[in-house]
C-alpha positions in Angstrom: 100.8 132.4 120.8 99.6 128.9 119.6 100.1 130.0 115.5 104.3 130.7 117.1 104.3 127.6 118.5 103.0 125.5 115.4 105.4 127.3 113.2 108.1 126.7 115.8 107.1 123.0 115.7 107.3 122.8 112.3 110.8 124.6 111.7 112.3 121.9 114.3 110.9 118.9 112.1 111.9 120.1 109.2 115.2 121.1 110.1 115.9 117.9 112.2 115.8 115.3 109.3 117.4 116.1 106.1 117.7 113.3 103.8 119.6 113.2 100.3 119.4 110.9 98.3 120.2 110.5 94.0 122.5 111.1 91.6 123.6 114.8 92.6 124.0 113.7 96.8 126.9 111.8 95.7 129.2 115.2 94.8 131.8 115.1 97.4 131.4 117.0 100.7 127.3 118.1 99.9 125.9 116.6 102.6 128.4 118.2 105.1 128.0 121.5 103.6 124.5 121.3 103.6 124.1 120.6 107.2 127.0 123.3 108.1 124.8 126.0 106.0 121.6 124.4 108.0 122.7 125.0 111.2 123.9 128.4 111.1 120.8 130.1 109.3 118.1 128.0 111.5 115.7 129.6 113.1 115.5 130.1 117.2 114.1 126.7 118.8 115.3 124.4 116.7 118.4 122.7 117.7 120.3 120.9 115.3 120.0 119.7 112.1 121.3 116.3 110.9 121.6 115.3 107.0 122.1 111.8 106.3 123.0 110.7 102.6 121.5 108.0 100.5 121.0 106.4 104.2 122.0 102.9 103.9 119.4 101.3 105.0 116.9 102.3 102.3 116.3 101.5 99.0 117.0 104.6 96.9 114.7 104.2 94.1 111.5 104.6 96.6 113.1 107.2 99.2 110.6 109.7 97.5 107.9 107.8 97.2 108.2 107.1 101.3 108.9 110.5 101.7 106.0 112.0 99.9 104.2 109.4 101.8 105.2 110.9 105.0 104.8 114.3 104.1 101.5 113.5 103.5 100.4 112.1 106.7 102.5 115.0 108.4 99.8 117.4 110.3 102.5 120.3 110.5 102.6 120.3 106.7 99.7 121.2 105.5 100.7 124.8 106.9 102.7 125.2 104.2 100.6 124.1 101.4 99.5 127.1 98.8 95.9 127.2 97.7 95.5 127.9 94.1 94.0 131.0 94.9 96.5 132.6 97.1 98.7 131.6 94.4 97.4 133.3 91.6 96.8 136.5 93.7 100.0 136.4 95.3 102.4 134.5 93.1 105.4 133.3 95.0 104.8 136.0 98.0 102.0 133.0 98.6 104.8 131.0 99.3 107.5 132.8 101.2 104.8 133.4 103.6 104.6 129.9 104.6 107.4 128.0 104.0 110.2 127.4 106.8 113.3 128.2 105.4 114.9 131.1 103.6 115.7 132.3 100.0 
Protein backbone atom coordinates (compact mmCIF):
# COMPACT_ATOMS: atom_id res chain seq x y z
CA UNK A 1 0.00 0.00 0.00
CA UNK A 2 0.91 3.76 0.09
CA UNK A 3 2.65 3.35 3.99
CA UNK A 4 5.14 0.40 1.59
CA UNK A 5 5.73 2.79 -0.79
CA UNK A 6 6.77 5.74 1.64
CA UNK A 7 9.07 3.41 3.43
CA UNK A 8 10.33 2.05 0.10
CA UNK A 9 10.98 5.77 -0.80
CA UNK A 10 12.64 6.41 2.06
CA UNK A 11 15.09 3.32 2.23
CA UNK A 12 16.28 4.41 -1.52
CA UNK A 13 17.22 8.02 -0.22
CA UNK A 14 18.79 7.00 2.46
CA UNK A 15 20.73 4.35 0.98
CA UNK A 16 21.61 6.41 -2.26
CA UNK A 17 23.73 9.15 -0.55
CA UNK A 18 26.10 8.25 2.07
CA UNK A 19 28.45 10.90 3.00
CA UNK A 20 31.60 10.61 5.46
CA UNK A 21 33.25 13.08 6.53
CA UNK A 22 35.81 13.76 9.94
CA UNK A 23 38.50 12.55 11.57
CA UNK A 24 37.58 8.66 11.68
CA UNK A 25 36.52 8.71 7.45
CA UNK A 26 40.05 9.08 6.84
CA UNK A 27 41.04 5.25 8.09
CA UNK A 28 42.09 3.53 5.01
CA UNK A 29 39.60 1.50 2.87
CA UNK A 30 36.22 2.74 5.23
CA UNK A 31 34.44 4.22 2.72
CA UNK A 32 34.81 1.28 0.37
CA UNK A 33 33.87 -1.14 2.99
CA UNK A 34 31.00 0.75 3.97
CA UNK A 35 29.45 0.92 0.63
CA UNK A 36 30.39 -2.90 -0.07
CA UNK A 37 28.54 -3.79 3.45
CA UNK A 38 25.60 -1.21 2.05
CA UNK A 39 24.88 -2.87 -0.92
CA UNK A 40 24.59 -6.29 0.04
CA UNK A 41 22.19 -5.85 3.16
CA UNK A 42 19.83 -3.19 1.37
CA UNK A 43 16.62 -3.62 1.26
CA UNK A 44 14.48 -4.66 -2.22
CA UNK A 45 13.92 -1.38 -4.37
CA UNK A 46 16.66 0.38 -3.70
CA UNK A 47 19.43 0.11 -6.13
CA UNK A 48 22.71 1.12 -5.23
CA UNK A 49 24.35 2.87 -2.74
CA UNK A 50 27.17 5.33 -3.25
CA UNK A 51 29.53 6.73 -0.30
CA UNK A 52 31.52 9.61 -1.09
CA UNK A 53 34.34 10.67 1.53
CA UNK A 54 35.08 14.11 2.93
CA UNK A 55 33.66 15.15 -0.77
CA UNK A 56 35.96 17.66 -2.13
CA UNK A 57 33.93 20.08 -2.82
CA UNK A 58 32.65 20.90 0.66
CA UNK A 59 33.90 22.48 3.51
CA UNK A 60 34.29 19.88 6.22
CA UNK A 61 33.76 21.84 9.27
CA UNK A 62 29.90 22.62 8.12
CA UNK A 63 29.01 19.17 6.32
CA UNK A 64 26.86 18.60 9.46
CA UNK A 65 25.41 21.58 9.88
CA UNK A 66 24.20 21.33 5.93
CA UNK A 67 23.31 18.01 6.60
CA UNK A 68 21.12 18.45 9.59
CA UNK A 69 19.80 21.22 7.53
CA UNK A 70 18.71 18.93 4.93
CA UNK A 71 17.44 16.38 7.09
CA UNK A 72 15.30 18.80 8.30
CA UNK A 73 13.59 19.91 5.34
CA UNK A 74 13.41 16.16 4.22
CA UNK A 75 9.48 15.11 4.15
CA UNK A 76 10.52 11.32 4.27
CA UNK A 77 12.25 11.87 7.54
CA UNK A 78 10.03 12.77 9.85
CA UNK A 79 8.94 8.97 9.57
CA UNK A 80 11.58 8.11 11.50
CA UNK A 81 11.46 10.54 14.18
CA UNK A 82 10.54 8.97 17.94
CA UNK A 83 8.08 10.86 19.99
CA UNK A 84 8.99 11.06 23.61
CA UNK A 85 6.29 9.09 24.44
CA UNK A 86 6.74 6.11 22.26
CA UNK A 87 10.11 6.30 23.66
CA UNK A 88 9.59 5.91 27.09
CA UNK A 89 6.97 3.19 26.60
CA UNK A 90 8.88 1.37 24.14
CA UNK A 91 12.54 2.18 24.67
CA UNK A 92 14.64 1.45 21.69
CA UNK A 93 11.82 -1.12 20.16
CA UNK A 94 10.45 2.68 19.42
CA UNK A 95 13.23 2.96 17.24
CA UNK A 96 13.84 -0.29 15.36
CA UNK A 97 10.44 0.15 14.29
CA UNK A 98 11.13 3.09 12.24
CA UNK A 99 14.42 3.35 11.23
CA UNK A 100 15.73 2.09 7.70
CA UNK A 101 18.50 0.09 8.22
CA UNK A 102 19.55 -2.82 10.41
CA UNK A 103 21.32 -3.62 13.73
Amino acid sequence: GRESTKREEAYSRFYSSVILSGGCSQIKGLGEALESRLNKTKPPGVHRTSVMVNPKDKNSASLAWSGGCIVANVECWKEVFVRREDWLARGVQALHERVCFPW
